[in-house]
C-alpha positions as CSV (number, residue, x, y, z in Angstrom):
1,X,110.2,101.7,115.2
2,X,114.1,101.7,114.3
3,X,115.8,104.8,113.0
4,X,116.7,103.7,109.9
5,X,112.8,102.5,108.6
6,X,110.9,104.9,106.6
7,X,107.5,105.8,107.1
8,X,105.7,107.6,104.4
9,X,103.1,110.7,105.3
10,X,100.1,109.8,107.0
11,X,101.0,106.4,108.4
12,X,100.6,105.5,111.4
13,X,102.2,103.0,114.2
14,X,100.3,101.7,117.0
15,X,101.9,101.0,120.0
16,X,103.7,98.0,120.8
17,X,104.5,97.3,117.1
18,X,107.9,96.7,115.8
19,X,108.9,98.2,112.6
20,X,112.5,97.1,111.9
21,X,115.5,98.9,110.6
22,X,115.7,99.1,106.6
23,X,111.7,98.8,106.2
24,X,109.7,101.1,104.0
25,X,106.1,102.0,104.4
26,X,104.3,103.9,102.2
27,X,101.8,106.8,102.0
28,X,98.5,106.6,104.9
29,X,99.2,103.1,106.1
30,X,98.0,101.4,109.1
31,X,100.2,98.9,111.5
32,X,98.1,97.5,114.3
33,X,99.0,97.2,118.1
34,X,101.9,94.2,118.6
35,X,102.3,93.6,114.8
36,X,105.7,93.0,113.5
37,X,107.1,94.3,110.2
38,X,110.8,92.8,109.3
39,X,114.2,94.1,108.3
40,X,113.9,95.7,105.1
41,X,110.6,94.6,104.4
42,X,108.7,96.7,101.9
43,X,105.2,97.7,102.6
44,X,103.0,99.9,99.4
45,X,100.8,103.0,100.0
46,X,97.3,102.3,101.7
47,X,98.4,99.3,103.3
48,X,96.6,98.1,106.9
49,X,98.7,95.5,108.5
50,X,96.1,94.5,111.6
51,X,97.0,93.7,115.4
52,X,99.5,91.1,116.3
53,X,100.3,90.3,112.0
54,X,103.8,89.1,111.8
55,X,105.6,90.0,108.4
56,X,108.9,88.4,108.3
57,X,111.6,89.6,106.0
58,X,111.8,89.5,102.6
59,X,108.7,90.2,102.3
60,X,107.0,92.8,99.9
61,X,103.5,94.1,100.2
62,X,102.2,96.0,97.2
63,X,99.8,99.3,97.1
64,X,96.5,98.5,98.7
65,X,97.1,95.3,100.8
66,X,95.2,94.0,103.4
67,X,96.9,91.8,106.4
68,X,94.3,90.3,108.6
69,X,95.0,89.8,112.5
70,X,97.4,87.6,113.3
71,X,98.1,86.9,109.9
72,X,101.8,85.2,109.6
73,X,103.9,85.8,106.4
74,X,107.0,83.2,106.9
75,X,110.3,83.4,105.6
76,X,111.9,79.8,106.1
77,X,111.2,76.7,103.5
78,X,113.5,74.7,106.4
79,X,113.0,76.2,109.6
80,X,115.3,74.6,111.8
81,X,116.6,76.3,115.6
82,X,120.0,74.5,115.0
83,X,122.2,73.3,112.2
84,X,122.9,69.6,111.7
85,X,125.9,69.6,114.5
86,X,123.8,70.9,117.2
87,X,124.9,74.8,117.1
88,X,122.0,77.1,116.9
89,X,121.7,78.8,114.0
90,X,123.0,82.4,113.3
91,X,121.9,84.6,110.4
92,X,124.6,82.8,107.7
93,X,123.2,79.4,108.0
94,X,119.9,79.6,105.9
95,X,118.5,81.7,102.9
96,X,115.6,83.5,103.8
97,X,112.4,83.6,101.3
98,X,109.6,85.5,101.2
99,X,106.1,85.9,100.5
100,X,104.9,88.8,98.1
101,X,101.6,90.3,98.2
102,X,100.5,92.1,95.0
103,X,98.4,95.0,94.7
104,X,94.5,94.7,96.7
105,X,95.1,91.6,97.8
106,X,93.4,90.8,101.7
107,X,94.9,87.5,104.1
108,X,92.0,87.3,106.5
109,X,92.5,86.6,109.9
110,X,95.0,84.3,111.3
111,X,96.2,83.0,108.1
112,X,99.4,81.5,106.8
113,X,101.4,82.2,104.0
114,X,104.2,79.7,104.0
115,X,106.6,81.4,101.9
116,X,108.0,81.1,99.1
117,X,104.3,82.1,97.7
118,X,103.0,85.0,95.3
119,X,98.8,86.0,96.4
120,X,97.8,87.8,92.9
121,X,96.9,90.9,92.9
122,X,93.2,91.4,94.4
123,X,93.1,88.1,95.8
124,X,91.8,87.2,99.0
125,X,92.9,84.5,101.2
126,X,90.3,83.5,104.0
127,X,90.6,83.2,107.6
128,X,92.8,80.4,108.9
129,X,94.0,79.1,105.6
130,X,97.2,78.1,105.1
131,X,98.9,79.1,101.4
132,X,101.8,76.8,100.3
133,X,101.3,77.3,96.4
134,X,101.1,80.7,94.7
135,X,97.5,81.9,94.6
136,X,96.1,83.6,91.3
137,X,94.6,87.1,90.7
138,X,91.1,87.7,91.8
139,X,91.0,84.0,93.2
140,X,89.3,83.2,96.6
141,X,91.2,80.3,98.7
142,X,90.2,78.8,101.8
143,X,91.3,76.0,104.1
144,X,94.3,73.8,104.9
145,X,96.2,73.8,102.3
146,X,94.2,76.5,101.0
147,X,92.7,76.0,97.2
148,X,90.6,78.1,95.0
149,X,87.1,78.0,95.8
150,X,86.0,80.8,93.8
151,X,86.5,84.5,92.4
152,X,86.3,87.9,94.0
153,X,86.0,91.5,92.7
154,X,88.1,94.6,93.1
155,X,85.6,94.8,96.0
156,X,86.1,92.0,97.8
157,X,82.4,90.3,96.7
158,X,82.6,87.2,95.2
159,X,81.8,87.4,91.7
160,X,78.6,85.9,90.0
161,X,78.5,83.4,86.9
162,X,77.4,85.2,84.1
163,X,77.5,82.8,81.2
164,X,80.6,80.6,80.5
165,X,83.6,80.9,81.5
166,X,82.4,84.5,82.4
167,X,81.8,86.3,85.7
168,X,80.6,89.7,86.7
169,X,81.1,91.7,90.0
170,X,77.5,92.2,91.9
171,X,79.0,95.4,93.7
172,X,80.9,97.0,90.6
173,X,79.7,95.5,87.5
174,X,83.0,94.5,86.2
175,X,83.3,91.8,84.3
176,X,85.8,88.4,83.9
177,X,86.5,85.8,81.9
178,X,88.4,82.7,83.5
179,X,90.5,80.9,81.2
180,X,92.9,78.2,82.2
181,X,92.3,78.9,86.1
182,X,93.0,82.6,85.8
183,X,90.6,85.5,85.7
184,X,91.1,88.4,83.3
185,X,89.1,91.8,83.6
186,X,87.4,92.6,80.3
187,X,87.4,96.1,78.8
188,X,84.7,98.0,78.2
């Protein structure tokens, strides 16, 4: 961990992880064995970022997030080792981007999210996909490139028709309506 991150109370580092200088963790958050969090990369409260996850600069985890093993969060549209002439590339010659995770959202297990991409708040991206287009809240993508193949709660469930256009938690009991390829929470 460099000097200059900050870790908020209750987190913890496991070993062989690399927290780089200028990144904030928040509250009781989790980074696995051999993970890699980037310079100045902002990570919420209750975050677990799992063994060998590598989340490149600029990106910005919010509260609650899950990062699957070996998840990868990139930060290059062009990646390229060199410039046009030949000369390797130095920290001047590109622009990083990054991906932002809002709040609840999970990235199973060896995923990819090629950045610049947005995963909605309580989203959940499944194992091995590959994200190249923003990815709504409370929607359910899987495969390569990953597309929306259905809904999940604020658990993680997927939810259950329950009419049209309507959907209801099987865990919680909440209640959606989808309208226009989002999903909205209703009140009570």
């Amino acid at each position: 961990m460099h000097a200059s991150a900050r870790i908020g109370d209750g987190s913890s580092i496991w070993h062989l992880a690399q927290v780089r200088e200028g990144a904030e963790l928040g509250a009781n958050c989790v980074v696995g064995r051999g993970a890699y969090v980037g310079i100045g990369v902002q990570v919420g409260d209750n975050c677990k970022i799992q063994n060998y996850a590598l989340v490149y600069e600029p990106a910005r985890l919010a509260d609650g997030v899950f990062i699957g093993p070996a998840v990868v969060l990139t930060n290059d549209t062009y990646p390229r080792a060199v410039t046009p002439e030949g000369t390797l590339k130095a920290a001047d010659d590109w622009q990083p981007v990054g991906v932002t995770v809002e709040r609840g959202a999970s990235i199973g297990a060896r995923a990819v999210c090629v950045a610049p991409v947005t995963i909605g708040e309580w989203a959940t991206v499944a194992a091995g996909a590959v994200v190249t287009k923003d990815v709504p809240a409370f929607a359910l993508v899987a495969g390569v490139p990953a597309r929306r193949i259905g809904w999940v709660g604020r658990s993680g469930e997927p939810l259950r028709p329950d009419g049209e256009d309507s959907w209801i938690c099987p865990t919680t009991n909440e209640r959606f309506r989808e309208n226009g390829g989002t999903l909205l929470p209703l009140e009570d």
